[in-house]
C-alpha positions as CSV (number, residue, x, y, z in Angstrom):
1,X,15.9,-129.8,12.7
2,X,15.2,-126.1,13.2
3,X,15.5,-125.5,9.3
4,X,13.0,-128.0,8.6
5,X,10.7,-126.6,11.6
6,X,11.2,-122.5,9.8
7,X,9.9,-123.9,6.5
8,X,6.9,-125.9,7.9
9,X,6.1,-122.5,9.7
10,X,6.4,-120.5,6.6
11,X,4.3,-122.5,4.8
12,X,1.6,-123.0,7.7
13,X,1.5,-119.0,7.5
14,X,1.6,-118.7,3.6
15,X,-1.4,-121.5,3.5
16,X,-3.4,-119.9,6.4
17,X,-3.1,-116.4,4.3
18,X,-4.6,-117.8,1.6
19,X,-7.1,-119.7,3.6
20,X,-7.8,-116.1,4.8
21,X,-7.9,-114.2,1.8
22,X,-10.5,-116.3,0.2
23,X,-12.5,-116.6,3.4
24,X,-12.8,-112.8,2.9
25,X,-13.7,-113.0,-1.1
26,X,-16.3,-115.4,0.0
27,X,-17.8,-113.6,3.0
28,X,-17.7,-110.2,0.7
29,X,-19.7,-112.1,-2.1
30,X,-22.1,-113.8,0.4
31,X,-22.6,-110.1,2.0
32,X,-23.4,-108.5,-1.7
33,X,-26.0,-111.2,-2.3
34,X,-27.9,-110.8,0.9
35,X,-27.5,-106.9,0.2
36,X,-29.3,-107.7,-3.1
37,X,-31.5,-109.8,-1.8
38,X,-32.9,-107.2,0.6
39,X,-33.2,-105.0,-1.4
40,X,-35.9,-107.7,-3.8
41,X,-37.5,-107.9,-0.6
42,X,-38.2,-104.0,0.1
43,X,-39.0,-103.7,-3.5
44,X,-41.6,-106.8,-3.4
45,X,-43.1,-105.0,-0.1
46,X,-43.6,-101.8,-1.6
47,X,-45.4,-103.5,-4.8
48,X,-47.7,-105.3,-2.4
49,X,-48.2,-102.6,-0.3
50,X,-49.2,-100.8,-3.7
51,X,-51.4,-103.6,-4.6
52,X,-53.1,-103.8,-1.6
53,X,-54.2,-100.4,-1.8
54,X,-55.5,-100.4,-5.4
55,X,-57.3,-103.2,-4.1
56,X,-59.0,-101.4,-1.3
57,X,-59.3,-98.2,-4.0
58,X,-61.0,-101.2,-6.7
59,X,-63.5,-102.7,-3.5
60,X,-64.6,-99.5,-2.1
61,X,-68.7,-99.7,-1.4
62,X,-69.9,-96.7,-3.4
63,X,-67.7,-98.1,-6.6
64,X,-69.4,-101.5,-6.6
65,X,-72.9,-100.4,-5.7
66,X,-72.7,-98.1,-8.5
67,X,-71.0,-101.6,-11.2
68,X,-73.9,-103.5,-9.4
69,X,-76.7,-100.7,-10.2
70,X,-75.3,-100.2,-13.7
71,X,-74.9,-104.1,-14.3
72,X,-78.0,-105.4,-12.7
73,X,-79.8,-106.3,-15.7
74,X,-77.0,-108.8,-16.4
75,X,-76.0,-110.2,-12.9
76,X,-79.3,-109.2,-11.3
77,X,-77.3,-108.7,-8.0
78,X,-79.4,-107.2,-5.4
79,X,-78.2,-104.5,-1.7
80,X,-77.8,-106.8,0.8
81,X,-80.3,-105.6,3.7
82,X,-80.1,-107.0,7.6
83,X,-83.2,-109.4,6.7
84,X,-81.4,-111.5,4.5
85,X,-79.2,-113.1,7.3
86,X,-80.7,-116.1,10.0
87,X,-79.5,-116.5,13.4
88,X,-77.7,-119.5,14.6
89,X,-81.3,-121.0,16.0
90,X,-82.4,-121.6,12.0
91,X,-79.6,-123.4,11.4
92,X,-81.1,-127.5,10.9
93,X,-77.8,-129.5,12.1
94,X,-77.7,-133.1,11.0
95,X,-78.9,-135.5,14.0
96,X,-75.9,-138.5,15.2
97,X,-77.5,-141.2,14.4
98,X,-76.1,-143.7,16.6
99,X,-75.6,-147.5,15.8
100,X,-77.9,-149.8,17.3
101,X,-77.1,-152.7,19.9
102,X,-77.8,-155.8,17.9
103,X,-76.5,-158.4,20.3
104,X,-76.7,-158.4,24.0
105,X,-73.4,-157.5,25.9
106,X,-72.5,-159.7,29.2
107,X,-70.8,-157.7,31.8
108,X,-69.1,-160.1,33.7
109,X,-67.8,-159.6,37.9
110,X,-69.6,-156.8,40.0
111,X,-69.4,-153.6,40.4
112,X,-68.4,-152.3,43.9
113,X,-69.9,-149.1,44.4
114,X,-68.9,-148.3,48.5
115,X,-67.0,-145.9,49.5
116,X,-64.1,-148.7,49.7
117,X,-64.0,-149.6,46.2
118,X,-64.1,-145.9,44.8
């Protein structure tokens, strides 16, 4: 019995080492790709980070008054001045219309407005 017992232990151990080994191939290769992963990530930041600034460098005021002064004959776009802009009072708002009451409604019982009934 203890024979059989020694080889069924030897091969639990010889099957939990391999069980190990590529448990570590596995975690090493899952490791690399989140390694590479971050680094696509910083390298996405910093070309968005580069983006947005050319953006605010390409939207700066003085650089589109000066496109909007040089193409006005073609867009015919005009400064914007403090005039141009209403106040919440000029703005007309829709009127609720509500439905009318075609037929009569019955109210049926009594309302018991004493203290007692509230």
């Amino acid at each position: 019995m203890r024979p059989v017992l020694y080889v069924l232990t030897f091969l639990a151990v010889i099957a939990l080492g391999f069980w190990a080994y590529r448990e570590n191939y596995a975690t090493q290769s899952a490791l690399k790709e989140v390694q590479t992963l971050q680094r696509q990530i910083v390298g996405l930041r910093e070309g968005l980070a580069l983006q947005r600034a050319e953006w605010a460098y390409l939207n700066r005021p003085d650089r589109l008054r000066d496109l909007a002064t040089a193409n006005f004959d073609r867009l015919g776009l005009l400064p914007m001045e403090p005039g141009q802009f209403g106040t919440p009072a000029q703005i007309a708002y829709p009127r609720s219309t509500f439905p009318e009451i075609d037929l009569p409604v019955d109210i049926q019982g009594a309302l018991d407005l004493t203290e007692e009934g509230l």
